[in-house]
C-alpha positions as a Markdown table, in Angstrom:
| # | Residue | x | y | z |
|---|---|---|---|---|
| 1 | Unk | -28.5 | 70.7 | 62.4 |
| 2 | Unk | -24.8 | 70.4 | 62.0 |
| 3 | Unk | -22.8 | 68.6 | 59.3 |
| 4 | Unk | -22.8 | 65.2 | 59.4 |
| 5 | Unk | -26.2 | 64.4 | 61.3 |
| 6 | Unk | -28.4 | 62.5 | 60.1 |
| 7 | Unk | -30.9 | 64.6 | 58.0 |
| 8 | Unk | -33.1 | 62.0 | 56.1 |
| 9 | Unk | -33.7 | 58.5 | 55.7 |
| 10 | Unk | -34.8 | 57.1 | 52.7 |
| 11 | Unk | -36.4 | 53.0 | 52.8 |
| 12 | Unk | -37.2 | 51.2 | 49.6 |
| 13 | Unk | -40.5 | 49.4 | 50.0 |
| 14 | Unk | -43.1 | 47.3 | 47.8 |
| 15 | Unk | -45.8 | 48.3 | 49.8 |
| 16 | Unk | -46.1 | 51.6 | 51.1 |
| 17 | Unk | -49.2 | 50.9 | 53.7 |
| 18 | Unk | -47.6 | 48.2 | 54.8 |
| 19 | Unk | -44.3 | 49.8 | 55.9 |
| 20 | Unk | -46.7 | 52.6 | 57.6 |
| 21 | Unk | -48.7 | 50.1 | 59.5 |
| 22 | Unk | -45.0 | 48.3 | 60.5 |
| 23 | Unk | -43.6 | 51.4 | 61.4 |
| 24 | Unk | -46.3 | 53.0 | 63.0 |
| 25 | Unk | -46.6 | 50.0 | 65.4 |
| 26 | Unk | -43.0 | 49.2 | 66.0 |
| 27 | Unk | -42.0 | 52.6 | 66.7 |
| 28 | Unk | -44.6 | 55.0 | 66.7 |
| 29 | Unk | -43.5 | 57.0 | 63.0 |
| 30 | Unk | -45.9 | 59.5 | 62.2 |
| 31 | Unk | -46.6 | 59.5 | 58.3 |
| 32 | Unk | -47.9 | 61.7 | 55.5 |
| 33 | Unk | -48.3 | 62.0 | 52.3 |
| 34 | Unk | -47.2 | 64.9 | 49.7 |
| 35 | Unk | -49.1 | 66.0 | 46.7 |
| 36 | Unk | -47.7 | 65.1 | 43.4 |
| 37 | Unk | -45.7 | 62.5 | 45.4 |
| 38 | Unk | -47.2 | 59.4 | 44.7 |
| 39 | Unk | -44.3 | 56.8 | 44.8 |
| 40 | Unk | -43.6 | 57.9 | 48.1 |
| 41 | Unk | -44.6 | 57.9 | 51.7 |
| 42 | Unk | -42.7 | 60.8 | 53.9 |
| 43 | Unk | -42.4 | 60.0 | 57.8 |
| 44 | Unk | -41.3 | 61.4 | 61.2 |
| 45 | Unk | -39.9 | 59.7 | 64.0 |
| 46 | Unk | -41.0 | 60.9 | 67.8 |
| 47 | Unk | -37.7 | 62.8 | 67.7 |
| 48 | Unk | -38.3 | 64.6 | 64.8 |
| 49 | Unk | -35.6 | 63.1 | 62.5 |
| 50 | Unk | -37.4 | 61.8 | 59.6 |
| 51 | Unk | -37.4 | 60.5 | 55.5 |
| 52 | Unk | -39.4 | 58.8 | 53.5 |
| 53 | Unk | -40.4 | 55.1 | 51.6 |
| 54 | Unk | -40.4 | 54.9 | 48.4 |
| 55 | Unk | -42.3 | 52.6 | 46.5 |
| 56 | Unk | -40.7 | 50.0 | 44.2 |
| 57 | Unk | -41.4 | 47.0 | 42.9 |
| 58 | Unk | -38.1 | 45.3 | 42.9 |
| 59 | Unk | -37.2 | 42.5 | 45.8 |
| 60 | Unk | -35.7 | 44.7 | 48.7 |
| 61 | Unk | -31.9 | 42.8 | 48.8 |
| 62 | Unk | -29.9 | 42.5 | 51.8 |
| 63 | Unk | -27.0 | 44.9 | 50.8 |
| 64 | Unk | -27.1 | 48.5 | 51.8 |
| 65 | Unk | -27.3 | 51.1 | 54.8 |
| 66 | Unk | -28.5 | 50.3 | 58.3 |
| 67 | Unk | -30.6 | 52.8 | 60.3 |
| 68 | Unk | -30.5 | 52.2 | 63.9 |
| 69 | Unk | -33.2 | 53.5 | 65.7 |
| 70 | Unk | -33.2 | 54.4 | 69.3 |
| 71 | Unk | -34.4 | 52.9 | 72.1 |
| 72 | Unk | -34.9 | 52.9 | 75.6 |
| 73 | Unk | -36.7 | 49.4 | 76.2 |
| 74 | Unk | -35.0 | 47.0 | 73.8 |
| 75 | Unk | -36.7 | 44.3 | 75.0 |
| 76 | Unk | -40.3 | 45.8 | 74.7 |
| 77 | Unk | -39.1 | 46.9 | 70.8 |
| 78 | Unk | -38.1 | 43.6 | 69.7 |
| 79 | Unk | -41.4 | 42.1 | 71.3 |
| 80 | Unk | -43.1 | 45.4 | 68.8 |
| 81 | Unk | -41.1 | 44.4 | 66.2 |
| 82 | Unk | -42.1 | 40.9 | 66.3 |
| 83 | Unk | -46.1 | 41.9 | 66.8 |
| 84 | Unk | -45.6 | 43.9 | 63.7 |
| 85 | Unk | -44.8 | 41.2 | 61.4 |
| 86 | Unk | -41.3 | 41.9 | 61.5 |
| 87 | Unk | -38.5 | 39.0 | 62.8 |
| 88 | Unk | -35.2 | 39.0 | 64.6 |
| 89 | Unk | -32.0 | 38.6 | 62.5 |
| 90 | Unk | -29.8 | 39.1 | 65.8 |
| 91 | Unk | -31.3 | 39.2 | 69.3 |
| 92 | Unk | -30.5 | 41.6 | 72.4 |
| 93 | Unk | -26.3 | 41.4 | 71.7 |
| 94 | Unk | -23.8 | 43.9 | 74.7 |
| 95 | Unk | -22.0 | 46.6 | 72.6 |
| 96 | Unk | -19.0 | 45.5 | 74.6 |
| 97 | Unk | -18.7 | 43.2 | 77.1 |
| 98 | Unk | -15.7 | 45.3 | 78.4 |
| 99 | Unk | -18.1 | 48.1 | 78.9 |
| 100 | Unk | -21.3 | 46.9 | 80.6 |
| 101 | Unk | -22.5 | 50.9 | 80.2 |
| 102 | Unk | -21.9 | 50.9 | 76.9 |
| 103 | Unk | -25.6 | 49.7 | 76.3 |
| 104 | Unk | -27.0 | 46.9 | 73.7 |
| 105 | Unk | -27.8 | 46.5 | 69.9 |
| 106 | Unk | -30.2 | 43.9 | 68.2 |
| 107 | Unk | -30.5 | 44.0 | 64.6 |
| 108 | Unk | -34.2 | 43.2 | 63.3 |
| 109 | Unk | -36.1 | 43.0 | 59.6 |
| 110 | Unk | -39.2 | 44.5 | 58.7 |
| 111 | Unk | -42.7 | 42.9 | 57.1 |
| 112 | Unk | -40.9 | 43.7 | 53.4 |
| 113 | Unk | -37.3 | 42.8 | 54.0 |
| 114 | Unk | -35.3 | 46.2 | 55.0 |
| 115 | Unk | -32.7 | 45.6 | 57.9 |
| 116 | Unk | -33.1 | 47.8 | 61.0 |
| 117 | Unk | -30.4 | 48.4 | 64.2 |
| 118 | Unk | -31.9 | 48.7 | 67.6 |
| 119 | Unk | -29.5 | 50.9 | 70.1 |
| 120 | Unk | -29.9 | 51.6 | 73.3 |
């Protein structure tokens, strides 16, 4: 891995089954869990870039990092999204308009208030 990749991504949640079951459905994350570890809930995307939840009890604010998570089907992701309890802050939106290759974005929430990119 080379400096400056992304290594690790680290979600606050105040429900770590919840976030699984979201995840998992929305976009496939594999999860497990690590002895001794309790607070915490360690995942892996299908590409192999992964983090972990960790469990607190505090509201989840809207200030912070956004991930944006890949994908080839924005359309079919949102809909996932959506199924999984989560809701649309910004629909399907061009990158740029100047550059129709340039591909699209949509920016969503999950079921406990963390804000997520979509990319395609």
């Amino acid at each position: 891995m080379m400096d400056g990749a992304i290594c690790y991504v680290e979600f606050f949640t105040s429900d770590l089954k919840r976030s699984e079951r979201f995840y998992a459905h929305a976009f496939g994350w594999r999860f497990h869990a690590r002895e001794g570890w309790d607070a915490f809930l360690f995942f892996e995307t299908p590409e192999g870039i992964g983090g972990m939840f960790k469990e607190k009890a505090e509201a989840i604010t809207q200030l912070g990092s956004i991930v944006h998570v890949k994908t080839s089907d924005i359309d079919a992701t949102l809909d996932g999204v959506v199924q999984a309890g989560g809701t649309i802050i910004m629909s399907k939106t061009e990158k740029s308009p100047r550059d129709p290759t340039a591909g699209h974005f949509a920016l969503v929430e999950d079921d406990v208030g963390n804000r997520i990119g979509l990319s395609t």
